[in-house]
MARSE-225548 format. One record per residue (C-alpha): residue in three letters; z, y negated, x negated. Coordinates in pm, whole numbers, plus 50000, padded with zeros to 5 digits. Layout:
BEGIN
ALAZYX...
! end
This chain:
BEGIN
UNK373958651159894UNK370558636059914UNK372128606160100UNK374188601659743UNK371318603059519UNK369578578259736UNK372718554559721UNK372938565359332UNK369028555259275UNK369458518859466UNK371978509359260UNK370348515458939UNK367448496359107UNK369198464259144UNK371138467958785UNK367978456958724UNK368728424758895UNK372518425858731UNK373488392558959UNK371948393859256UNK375018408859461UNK377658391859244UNK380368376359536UNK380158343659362UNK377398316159384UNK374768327759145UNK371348337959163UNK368778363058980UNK366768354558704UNK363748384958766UNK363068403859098UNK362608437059082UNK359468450758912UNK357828463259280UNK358568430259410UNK356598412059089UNK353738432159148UNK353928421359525UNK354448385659418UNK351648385659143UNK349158398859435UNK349518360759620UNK350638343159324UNK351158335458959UNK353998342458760UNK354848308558655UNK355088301159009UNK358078317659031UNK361328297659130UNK364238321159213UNK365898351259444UNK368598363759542UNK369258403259716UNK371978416059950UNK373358448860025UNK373048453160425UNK375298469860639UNK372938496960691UNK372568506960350UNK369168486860309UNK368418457360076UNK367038425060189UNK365828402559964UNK364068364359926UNK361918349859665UNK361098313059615UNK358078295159459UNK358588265159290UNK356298247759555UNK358528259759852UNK357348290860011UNK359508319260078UNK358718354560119UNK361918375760265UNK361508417660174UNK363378450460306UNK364368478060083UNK364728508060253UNK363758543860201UNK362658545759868UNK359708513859942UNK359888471859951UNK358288457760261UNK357828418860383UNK359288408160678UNK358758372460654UNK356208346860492UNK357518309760543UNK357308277160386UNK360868258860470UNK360498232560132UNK358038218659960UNK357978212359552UNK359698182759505UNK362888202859617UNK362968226959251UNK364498248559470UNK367048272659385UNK368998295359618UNK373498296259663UNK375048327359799UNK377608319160077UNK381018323959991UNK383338339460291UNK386028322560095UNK384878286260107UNK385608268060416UNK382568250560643UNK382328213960724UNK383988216861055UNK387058246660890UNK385308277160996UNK384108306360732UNK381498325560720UNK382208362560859UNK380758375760479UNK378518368560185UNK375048381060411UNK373768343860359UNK372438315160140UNK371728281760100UNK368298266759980UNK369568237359749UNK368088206859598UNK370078196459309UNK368108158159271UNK368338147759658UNK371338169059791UNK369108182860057UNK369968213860177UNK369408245360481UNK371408273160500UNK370908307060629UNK372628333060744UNK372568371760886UNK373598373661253UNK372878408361321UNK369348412261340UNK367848389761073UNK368478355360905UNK367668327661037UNK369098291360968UNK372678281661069UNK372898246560951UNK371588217160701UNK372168186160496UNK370038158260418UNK371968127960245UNK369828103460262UNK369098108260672UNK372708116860772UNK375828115360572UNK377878142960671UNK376478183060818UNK374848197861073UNK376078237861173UNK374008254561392UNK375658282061620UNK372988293161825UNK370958266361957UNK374558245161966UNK373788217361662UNK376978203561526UNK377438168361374UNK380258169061124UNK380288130860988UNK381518135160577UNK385468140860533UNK385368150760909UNK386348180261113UNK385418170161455UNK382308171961527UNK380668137161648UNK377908152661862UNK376838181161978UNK373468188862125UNK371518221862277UNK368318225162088UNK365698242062195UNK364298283062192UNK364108297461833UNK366148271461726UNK368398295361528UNK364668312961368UNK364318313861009UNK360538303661070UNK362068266961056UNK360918239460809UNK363228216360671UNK361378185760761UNK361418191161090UNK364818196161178UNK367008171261360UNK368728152461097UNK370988128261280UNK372778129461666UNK370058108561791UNK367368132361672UNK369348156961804UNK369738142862128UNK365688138662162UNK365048176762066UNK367838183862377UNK365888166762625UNK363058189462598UNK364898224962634UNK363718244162855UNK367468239263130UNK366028201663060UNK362538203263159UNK362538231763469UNK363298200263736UNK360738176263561UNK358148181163839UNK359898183564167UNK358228210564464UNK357038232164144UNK358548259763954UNK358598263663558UNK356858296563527UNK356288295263103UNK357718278862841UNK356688280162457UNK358268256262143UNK356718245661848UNK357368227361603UNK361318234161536UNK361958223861910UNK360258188061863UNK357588199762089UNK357198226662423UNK354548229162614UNK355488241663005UNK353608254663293UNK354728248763622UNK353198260363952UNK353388264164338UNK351328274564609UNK350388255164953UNK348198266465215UNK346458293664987UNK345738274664702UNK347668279064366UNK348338242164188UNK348888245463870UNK350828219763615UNK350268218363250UNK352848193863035UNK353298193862658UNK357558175862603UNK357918157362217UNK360918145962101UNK360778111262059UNK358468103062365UNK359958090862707UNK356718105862950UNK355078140762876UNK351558143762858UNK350608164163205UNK347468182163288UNK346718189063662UNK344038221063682UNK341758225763934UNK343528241364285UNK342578278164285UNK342138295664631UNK344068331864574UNK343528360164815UNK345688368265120UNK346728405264905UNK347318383064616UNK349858357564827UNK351448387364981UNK352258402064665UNK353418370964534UNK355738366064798UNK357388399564788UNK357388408764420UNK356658374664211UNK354688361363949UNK355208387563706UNK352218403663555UNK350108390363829UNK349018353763702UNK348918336163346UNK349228301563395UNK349888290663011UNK345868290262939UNK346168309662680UNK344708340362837UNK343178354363109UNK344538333963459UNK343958368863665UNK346058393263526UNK345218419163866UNK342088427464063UNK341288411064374UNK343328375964298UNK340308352164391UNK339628344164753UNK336038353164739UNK335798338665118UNK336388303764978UNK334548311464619UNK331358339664647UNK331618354164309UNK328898374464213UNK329548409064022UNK333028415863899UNK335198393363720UNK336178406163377UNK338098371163256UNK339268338863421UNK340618307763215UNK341828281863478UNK341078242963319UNK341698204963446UNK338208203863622UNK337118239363673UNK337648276663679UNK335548296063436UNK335068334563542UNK333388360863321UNK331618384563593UNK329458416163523UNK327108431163807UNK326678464863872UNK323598471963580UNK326598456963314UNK324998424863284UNK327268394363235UNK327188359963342UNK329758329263346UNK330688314263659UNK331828277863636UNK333498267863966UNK334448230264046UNK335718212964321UNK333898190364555UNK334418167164816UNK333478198465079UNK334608228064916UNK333648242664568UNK330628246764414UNK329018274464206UNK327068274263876UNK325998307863723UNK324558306363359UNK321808331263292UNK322358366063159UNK324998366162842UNK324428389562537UNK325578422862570UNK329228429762580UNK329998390262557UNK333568380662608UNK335688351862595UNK338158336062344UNK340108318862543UNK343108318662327UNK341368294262089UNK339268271662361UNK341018243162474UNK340378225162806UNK336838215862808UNK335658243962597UNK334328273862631UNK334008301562390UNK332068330762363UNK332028364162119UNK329238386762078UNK327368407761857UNK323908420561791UNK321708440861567UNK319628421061355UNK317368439761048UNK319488473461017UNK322938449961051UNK325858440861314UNK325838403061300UNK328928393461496UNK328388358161672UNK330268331461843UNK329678299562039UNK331228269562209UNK330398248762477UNK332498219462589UNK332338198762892UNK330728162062862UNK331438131963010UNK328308137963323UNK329818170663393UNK327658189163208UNK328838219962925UNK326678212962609UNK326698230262275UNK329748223662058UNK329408248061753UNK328068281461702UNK328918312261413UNK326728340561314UNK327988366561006UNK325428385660788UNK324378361760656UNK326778340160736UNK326158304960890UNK327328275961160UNK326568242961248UNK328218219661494UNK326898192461762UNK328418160961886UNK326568148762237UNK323898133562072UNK322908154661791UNK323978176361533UNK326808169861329UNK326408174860910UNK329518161460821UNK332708148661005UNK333838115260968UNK336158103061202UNK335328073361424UNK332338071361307UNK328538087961348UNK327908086160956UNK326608123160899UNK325078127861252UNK321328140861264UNK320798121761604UNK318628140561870UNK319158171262087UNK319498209262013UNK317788238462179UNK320218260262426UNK322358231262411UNK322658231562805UNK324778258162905UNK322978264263234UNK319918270463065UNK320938283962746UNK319998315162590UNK323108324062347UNK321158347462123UNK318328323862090UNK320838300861904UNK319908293761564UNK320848313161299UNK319178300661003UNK319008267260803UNK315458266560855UNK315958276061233UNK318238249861278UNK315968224761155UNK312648234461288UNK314178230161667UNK316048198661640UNK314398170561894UNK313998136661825UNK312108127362160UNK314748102562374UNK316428088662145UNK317238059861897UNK319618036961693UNK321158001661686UNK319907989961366UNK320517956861310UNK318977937860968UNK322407924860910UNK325247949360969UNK327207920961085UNK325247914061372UNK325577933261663UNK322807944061978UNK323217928562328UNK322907952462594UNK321157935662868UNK320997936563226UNK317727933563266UNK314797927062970UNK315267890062931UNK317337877762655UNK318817855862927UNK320347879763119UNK323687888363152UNK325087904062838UNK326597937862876UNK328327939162582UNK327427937962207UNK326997967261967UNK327257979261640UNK324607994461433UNK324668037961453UNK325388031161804UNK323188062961970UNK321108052462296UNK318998073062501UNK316108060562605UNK314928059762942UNK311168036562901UNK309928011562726UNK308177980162900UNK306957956262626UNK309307942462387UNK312407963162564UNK313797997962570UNK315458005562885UNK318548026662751UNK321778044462832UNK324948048062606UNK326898078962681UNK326318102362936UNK328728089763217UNK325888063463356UNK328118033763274UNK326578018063008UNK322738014263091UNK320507984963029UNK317917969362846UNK317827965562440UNK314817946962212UNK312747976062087UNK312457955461751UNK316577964161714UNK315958002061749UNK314668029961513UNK313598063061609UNK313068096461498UNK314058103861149UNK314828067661046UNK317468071061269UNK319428095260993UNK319938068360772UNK321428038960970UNK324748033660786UNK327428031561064UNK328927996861087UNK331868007161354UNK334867990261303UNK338118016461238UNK340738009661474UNK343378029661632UNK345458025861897UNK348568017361856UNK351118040861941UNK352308026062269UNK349388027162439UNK348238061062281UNK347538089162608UNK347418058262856UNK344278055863072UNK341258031462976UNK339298012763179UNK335808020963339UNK334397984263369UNK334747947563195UNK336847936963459UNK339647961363327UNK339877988563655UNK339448016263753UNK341398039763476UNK339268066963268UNK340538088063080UNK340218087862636UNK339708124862555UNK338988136162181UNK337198114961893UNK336418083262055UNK333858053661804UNK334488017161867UNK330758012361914UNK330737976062097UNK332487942062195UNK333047922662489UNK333567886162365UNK337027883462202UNK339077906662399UNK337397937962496UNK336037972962280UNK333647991562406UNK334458030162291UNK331868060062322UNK333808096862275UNK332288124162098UNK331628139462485UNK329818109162590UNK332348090962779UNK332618053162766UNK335438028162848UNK336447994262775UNK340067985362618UNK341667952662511UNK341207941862147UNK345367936962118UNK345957971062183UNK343827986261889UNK344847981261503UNK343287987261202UNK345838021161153UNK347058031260711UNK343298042060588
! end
């Protein structure tokens, strides 16, 4: 009986909505009042586009709501209550969007029918343009789309099997094997494979595609973003103890993927044992997304003498960080890199209390730390970020405190106000306490305005400042303005300063040791003057086919080094050649041809 008053109640609840389970293509004016209320929480009325409810097959109601700038919120009816079950944004505004009820009785491009009503279309009237969803036992998620003006015909989507039905057709043209989730409502329109060819470039990235890519290794993880455009893999294998570890990121569209080899990790002989009996499973995390150990004794402490336990591990391209804690509690970071005779060890001093590590939001280079402390009666929760420079070293990258809240961030060579991109405009040149990790004392970070600016230091370092912005300052070879020109540069160019000998500066660009010679003092400024040297780098960008290639370390165009991050055009060689400083302090040289002056 209750089960029939329940059943009775419902429908008088979506009389309320008097078309919203009619069999033919309409759609409902108003939502039902608890799903307003909902709706009015994130958004305004007016913002409301359209919706559409379905009786389920379990005797729930699932419903979707539109905004008229493309977002769509899915809810559950069940037991008496609304829930959400999904928050997406499939369309943007210029769509109007409105939604279409599928109609079991109207046939598909390639014949077929759908099994029952349980599904919809999101339809542009103006363009055409249209995705279609429908149930499929456990949710809705999209099961083909049109787009006109990219394709003239439809694509169905059974699966991950993408159909191309050219207009008037029944046989389908091509068919091609997208990727995992490609059948996930969590899609966006835009990114979906219009035509066969797009199609065919989303295939070649699955994960049956990718799993022989790197011969001797074995895919271990596989994750897709971007509607199967782009999955990053991790491969791995292990050789005389060591475990080598292969990180590559697959877009559709691009022949090579962009591969990341980490640093060889020595694992201990319980760890290979295991390994070889019972598998990866639970014992490793290779994605770098998480802790690397994932069981206790993993490290061969033989070959690596880790002090204290280790409480995290994140596995990068040149080194192995490892959280460890001694017996009294007290943590320290471990940064382990490979040399020509073995590893080496660097321990930072003591860490705040109960410090941990976010590696799920560091990338390679970084390192990122969480803490709190009591500060005047108050938890002040605090977090920090060190990447890794061009000399090797981990310098300060940004750092968070709450209560009262405040950050600041740091480029190499000072602190950084404002971020403009190629460019040092809004960089308060000099350098910042604790900004060595080796040395640094995280809670003595600045947390403050006022502490911020009472500890920046000037000392070491200066400016290009030319009189004419035009003009640009020769890097000598040795203080004579006859000697051998090391290339030209433009004014904001940061130097440090090694001495001074008369009319010269002795200086270094970068922190790689590349770039060091001799500049005229009389082109320099120095301590706060340096602020207010307007940046006269030229914007370039490379152009997309030489975009994740190596540069070069010298004038003479070898020896390849690697473009990672922001990078400034800061120089010139003659004609041909730009000299380019990153954000980390690395320098390299790169023809003119390949650069252009990008949309901006």
């Amino acid at each position: 009986m209750n089960r029939v008053i329940a059943m009775l109640l419902l429908a008088a609840m979506l009389a309320a909505c008097p078309l919203a389970l009619a069999e033919e293509n309409a759609y409902c004016d108003m939502p039902p009042q608890a799903i307003l209320e909902r709706f009015e929480q994130e958004y305004d009325r007016a913002e409301l586009g359209d919706y559409i409810a379905f009786q389920m097959p379990d005797g729930s109601v699932r419903s979707f709501l539109i905004t008229i700038y493309g977002f769509m919120d899915g809810y559950r009816y069940e037991e008496g209550e609304w829930s959400v079950t999904t928050q997406v944004s499939p369309v943007d505004s210029r769509w109007q969007p409105r939604f279409v009820r599928h109609d079991p009785a109207v046939p598909r491009a390639d014949g077929s029918f759908y099994p029952d009503a349980l599904g919809f279309d999101l339809v542009c009237e103006e363009t055409g343009d249209r995705i279609s969803y429908h149930y499929i036992g456990t949710d809705f998620a999209v099961c083909g789309w049109r787009s006109p003006s990219a394709y003239d015909g439809e694509v169905i989507l059974e699966g991950r099997e993408a159909m191309y039905y050219p207009a008037g057709q029944r046989e389908a043209e091509a068919v091609c094997f997208l990727g995992k989730d490609a059948d996930s409502i969590m899609l966006d329109f835009g990114d979906l494979p219009f035509t066969p060819q797009e199609g065919a470039a989303m295939a070649a990235i699955t994960e049956e595609a990718i799993a022989a890519y790197f011969p001797g290794y074995v895919l271990r993880e596989v994750a897709t973003y971007n509607a199967g455009h782009e999955t990053a893999a991790c491969y791995s294998r292990v050789e005389d103890g060591l475990l080598y570890v292969k990180r590559a990121t697959f877009e559709s569209g691009r022949r090579q993927p962009e591969v990341s080899d980490c640093m060889p990790v020595p694992l201990s002989a319980s760890l290979l044992e295991r390994l070889e009996a019972e598998g990866f499973d639970g014992k490793l995390s290779l994605m770098g997304a998480g802790s690397l150990f994932r069981t206790e004794d993993a490290l061969d402490t033989a070959e690596i003498p880790v002090p204290g336990r280790i409480v995290d591990s994140d596995l990068q391209r040149h080194a192995l960080l490892l959280l460890t804690e001694d017996d009294e509690g007290v943590r320290r970071l471990c940064i382990v890199t490979q040399g020509a005779d073995g590893y080496d060890l660097a321990v930072t001093p003591a860490l705040p209390e109960g410090v941990y590590l976010d590696i799920f939001h560091a990338g390679d280079g970084d390192v990122q730390f969480g803490w709190s402390v009591e500060r005047q009666g108050e938890t002040q929760y605090r977090s920090a970020s060190y990447r890794r420079l061009a000399d090797g070293t981990w310098r300060l990258s940004w750092a968070r405190s709450s209560a009262p809240s405040f950050e600041f961030s740091a480029a190499y060579c000072g602190l950084r106000e404002e971020w403009n991109y190629g460019s040092t405009e809004g960089i308060r040149f000099g350098s910042v306490p604790n900004g060595d990790l080796m040395q640094a004392d995280l809670n003595g970070l600045p947390v403050s305005r006022e502490e911020l600016d009472a500890c920046l230091d000037r000392s070491g370092w200066a400016v290009v400042c030319n009189p004419n912005p035009a003009d640009r300052l020769h890097l000598r070879a040795k203080p004579d303005r006859g000697a051998k020109s090391l290339g030209k540069f433009y004014n904001g160019t940061p130097v440090q300063v090694i001495r001074q000998q008369g009319d010269w500066c002795e200086v270094t660009i970068g922190l790689d040791g590349c770039l060091t010679g001799w500049m005229m003092k009389r082109y320099l400024v120095f301590g706060e003057a340096m602020d207010d040297v307007a940046c006269a780098f030229p914007a370039k960008s490379l152009r997309e086919e030489y975009e994740g290639r190596p540069l070069y370390a010298t004038q003479e165009l070898t020896g390849e080094h690697e473009l990672a991050g922001e990078y400034w055009v800061v120089g010139v060689v003659g004609d041909e050649l730009y000299i380019l400083l990153t954000e980390s302090g690395g320098t390299c040289y790169a023809p003119q041809a390949w650069f252009w002056e990008g949309n901006g």
